[in-house]
C-alpha positions in Angstrom: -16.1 3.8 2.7 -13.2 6.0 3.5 -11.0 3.5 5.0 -11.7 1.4 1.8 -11.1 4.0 0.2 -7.0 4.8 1.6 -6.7 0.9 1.6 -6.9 1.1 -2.2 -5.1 4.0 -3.3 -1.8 3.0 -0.7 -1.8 0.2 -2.7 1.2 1.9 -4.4 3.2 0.8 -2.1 5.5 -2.2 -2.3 7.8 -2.1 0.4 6.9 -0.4 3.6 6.3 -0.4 7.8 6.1 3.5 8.4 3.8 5.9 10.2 2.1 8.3 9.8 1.8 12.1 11.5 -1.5 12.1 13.9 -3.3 15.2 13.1 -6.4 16.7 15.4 -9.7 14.7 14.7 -12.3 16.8 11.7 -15.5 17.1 14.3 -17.6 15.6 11.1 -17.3 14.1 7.3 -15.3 16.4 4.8 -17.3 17.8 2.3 -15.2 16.1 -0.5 -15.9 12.7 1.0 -19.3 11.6 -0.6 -20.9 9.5 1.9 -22.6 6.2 1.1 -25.8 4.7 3.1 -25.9 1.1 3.6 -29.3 0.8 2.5 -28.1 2.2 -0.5 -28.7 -1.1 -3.2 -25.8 0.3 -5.4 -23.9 0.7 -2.3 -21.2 -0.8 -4.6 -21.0 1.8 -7.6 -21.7 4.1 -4.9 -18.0 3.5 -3.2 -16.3 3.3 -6.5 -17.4 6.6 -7.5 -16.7 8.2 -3.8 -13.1 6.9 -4.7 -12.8 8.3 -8.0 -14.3 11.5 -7.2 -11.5 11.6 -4.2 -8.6 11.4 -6.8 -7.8 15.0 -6.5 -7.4 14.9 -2.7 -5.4 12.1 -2.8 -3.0 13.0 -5.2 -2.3 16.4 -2.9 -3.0 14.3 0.1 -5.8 14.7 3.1 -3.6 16.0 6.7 -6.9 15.5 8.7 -7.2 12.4 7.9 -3.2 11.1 8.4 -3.0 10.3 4.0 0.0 11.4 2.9 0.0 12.8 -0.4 -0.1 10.1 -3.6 2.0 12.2 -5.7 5.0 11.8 -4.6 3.9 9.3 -2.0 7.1 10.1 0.3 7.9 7.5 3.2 10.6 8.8 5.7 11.6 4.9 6.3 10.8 1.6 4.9 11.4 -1.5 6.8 11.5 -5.1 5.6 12.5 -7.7 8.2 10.9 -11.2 6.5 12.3 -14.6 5.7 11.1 -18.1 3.9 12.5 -20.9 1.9 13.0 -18.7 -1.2 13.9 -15.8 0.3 15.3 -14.3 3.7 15.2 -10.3 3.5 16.7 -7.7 5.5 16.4 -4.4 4.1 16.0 -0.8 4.9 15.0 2.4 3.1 15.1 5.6 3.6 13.9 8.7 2.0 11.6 6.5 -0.5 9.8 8.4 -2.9 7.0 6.2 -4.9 5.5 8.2 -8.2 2.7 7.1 -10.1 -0.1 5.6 -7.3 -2.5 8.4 -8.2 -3.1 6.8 -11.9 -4.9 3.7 -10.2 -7.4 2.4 -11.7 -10.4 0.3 -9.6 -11.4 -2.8 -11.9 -13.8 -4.3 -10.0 -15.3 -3.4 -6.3 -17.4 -5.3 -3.6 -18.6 -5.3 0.0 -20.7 -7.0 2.5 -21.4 -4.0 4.7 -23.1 -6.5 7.7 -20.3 -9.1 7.6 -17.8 -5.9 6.9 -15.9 -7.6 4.6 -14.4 -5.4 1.5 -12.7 -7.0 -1.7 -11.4 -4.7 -4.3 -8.9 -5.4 -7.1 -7.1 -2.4 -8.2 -3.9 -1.7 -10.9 -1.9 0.9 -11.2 0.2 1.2 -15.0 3.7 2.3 -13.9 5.0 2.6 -10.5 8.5 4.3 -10.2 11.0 4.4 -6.9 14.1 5.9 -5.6 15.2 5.5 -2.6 18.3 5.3 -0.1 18.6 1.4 0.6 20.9 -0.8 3.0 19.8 -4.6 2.6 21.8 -8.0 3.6 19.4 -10.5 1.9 19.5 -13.4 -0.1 16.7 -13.9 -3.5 17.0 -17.8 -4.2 20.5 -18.0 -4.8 21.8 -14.7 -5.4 23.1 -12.8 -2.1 22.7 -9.0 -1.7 24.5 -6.9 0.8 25.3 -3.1 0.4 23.7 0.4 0.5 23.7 3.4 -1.6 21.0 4.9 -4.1 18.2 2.7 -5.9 15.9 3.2 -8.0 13.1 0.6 -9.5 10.1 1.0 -11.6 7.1 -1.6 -11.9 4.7 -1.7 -14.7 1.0 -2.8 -14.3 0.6 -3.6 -10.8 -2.4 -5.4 -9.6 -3.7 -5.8 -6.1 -6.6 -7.9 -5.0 -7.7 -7.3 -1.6 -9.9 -8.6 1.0 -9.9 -6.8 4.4 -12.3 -8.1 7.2 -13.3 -5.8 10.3 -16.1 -5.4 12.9 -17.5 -2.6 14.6 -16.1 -1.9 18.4 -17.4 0.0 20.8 -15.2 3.1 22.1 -15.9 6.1 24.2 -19.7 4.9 24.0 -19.8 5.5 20.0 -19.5 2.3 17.2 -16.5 2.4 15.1 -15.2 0.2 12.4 -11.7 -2.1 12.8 -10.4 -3.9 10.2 -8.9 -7.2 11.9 -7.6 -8.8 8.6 -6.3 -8.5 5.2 -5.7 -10.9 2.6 -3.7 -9.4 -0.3 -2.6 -11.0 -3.5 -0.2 -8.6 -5.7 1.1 -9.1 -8.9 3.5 -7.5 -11.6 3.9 -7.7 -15.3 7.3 -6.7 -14.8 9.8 -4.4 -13.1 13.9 -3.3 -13.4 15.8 -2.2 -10.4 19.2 -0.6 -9.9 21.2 -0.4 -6.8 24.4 1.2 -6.2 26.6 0.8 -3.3 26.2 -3.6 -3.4 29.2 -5.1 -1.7 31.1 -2.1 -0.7 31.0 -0.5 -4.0 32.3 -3.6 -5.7 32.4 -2.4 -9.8 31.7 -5.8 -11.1 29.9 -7.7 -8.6 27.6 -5.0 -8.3 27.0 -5.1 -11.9 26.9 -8.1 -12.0 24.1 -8.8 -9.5 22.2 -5.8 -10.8 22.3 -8.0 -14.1 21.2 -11.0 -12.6 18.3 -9.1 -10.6 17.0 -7.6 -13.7 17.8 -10.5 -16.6 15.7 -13.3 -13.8 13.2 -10.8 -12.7 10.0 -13.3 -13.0 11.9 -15.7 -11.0 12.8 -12.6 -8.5 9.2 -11.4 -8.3 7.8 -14.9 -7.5 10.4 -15.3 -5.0 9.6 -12.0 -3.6 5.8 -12.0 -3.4 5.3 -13.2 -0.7 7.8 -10.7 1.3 6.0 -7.7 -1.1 2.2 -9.2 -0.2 3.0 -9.4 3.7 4.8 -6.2 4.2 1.8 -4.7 2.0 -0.8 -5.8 4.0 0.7 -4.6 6.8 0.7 -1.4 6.2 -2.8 -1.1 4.7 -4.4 -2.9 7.9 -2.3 0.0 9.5 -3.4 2.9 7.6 -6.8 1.6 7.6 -7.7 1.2 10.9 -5.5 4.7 11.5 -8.4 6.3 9.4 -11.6 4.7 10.9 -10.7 5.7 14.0 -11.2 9.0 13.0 -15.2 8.9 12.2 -17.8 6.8 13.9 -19.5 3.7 12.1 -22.5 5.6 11.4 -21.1 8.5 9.8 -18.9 6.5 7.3 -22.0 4.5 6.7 -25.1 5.9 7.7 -28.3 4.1 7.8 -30.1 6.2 6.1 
């Protein structure tokens, strides 16, 4: 439940690889985490309202448990190192500051607590970003080299997500590992600026900026699957960096 739990609300995220502080183990479950049994039949609803009751703690952020706070979420550095037909991306950020991942909203929620799989879909109205960026990257046709300031915004974000795990034995106690994640994002739309592209070139930076913003559906299909892979990435990270922390059995107890 907790580790569903982070998966979902990191979600905000659209570019990432970063880590997280380690921070001394709690020696039991937090009082604000309402634990679900698995023999609960509503295990389901259950989940979904452990999440939504969690919102305040999120937002502020949870230092025994490595979650950084939602409001900012504030990433020291952001790396992106992918490539395809459509697009090969090289791009770094630093000092990223993402507002706006505490308004999610969980549409629909699901697990199968014996094959540990989870599935959750997830949207999130308006996402904004600044950041410090240096990319060399090319979007379909349109090259991109420079770095300076940026800042983006992205309105109703949706993520559909389907991690799979299984419970490992370590130290002589059961814990949960997610070993997979399938993630499927999508954006009704977004606008970008960067300053700083191609050494401070007026025009040709204006002019790409332009371009980025005037194509953007073309841009984000281009880009999904850089945004879905990065994504997951991270929330495989972040998830397994939190069950660590409890044992199967506490997360979901039997009874």
């Amino acid at each position: 439940m907790e580790s569903l739990r982070a998966l979902l609300l990191v979600l905000g995220i659209v570019v990432l690889e970063t880590s997280t502080p380690v921070h001394a183990k709690p020696t039991g479950i937090p009082s604000y985490i309402h634990v679900c049994k698995r023999s609960d039949p509503n295990v389901d609803k259950c989940i979904k309202k452990s999440i939504e009751d969690l919102r305040p703690q999120l937002i502020k952020g949870i230092p025994e448990l490595n979650v950084p706070p939602l409001e900012p979420l504030v990433l020291p550095e952001v790396i992106v190192s992918r490539g395809s037909n459509a697009a090969n991306f090289k791009a770094t950020g630093k000092n990223v500051k993402v507002f706006g991942a505490g308004s999610f909203e969980i549409q629909s929620l699901s697990t199968d607590l014996e094959k540990h799989e989870f599935n959750a879909v997830i949207t999130i109205p308006r996402l904004f970003f600044d950041a410090d960026y240096e990319v060399d990257a090319k979007i379909l046709v349109l090259p991109l080299k420079g770095k300076g300031p940026l800042t983006a915004n992205a309105t109703n974000v949706k993520g559909d997500i389907h991690m799979i795990g299984s419970v490992v034995d370590k130290d002589g106690e059961k814990y949960l590992k997610f070993n997979t994640i399938h993630l499927k994002i999508d954006m009704d739309n977004y606008k970008v600026h960067l300053d700083g592209l191609f050494g401070g070139d007026k025009v040709l930076g204006e002019a790409t900026n332009a371009a980025l913003n005037e194509g953007n559906r073309d841009f984000i299909n281009a880009l999904t699957p850089v945004i879905e892979a990065t994504t997951g990435d991270i929330l495989l990270k972040i998830a397994n960096q939190i069950t660590e922390t409890f044992t199967y059995d506490q997360l979901f107890p039997d009874n």
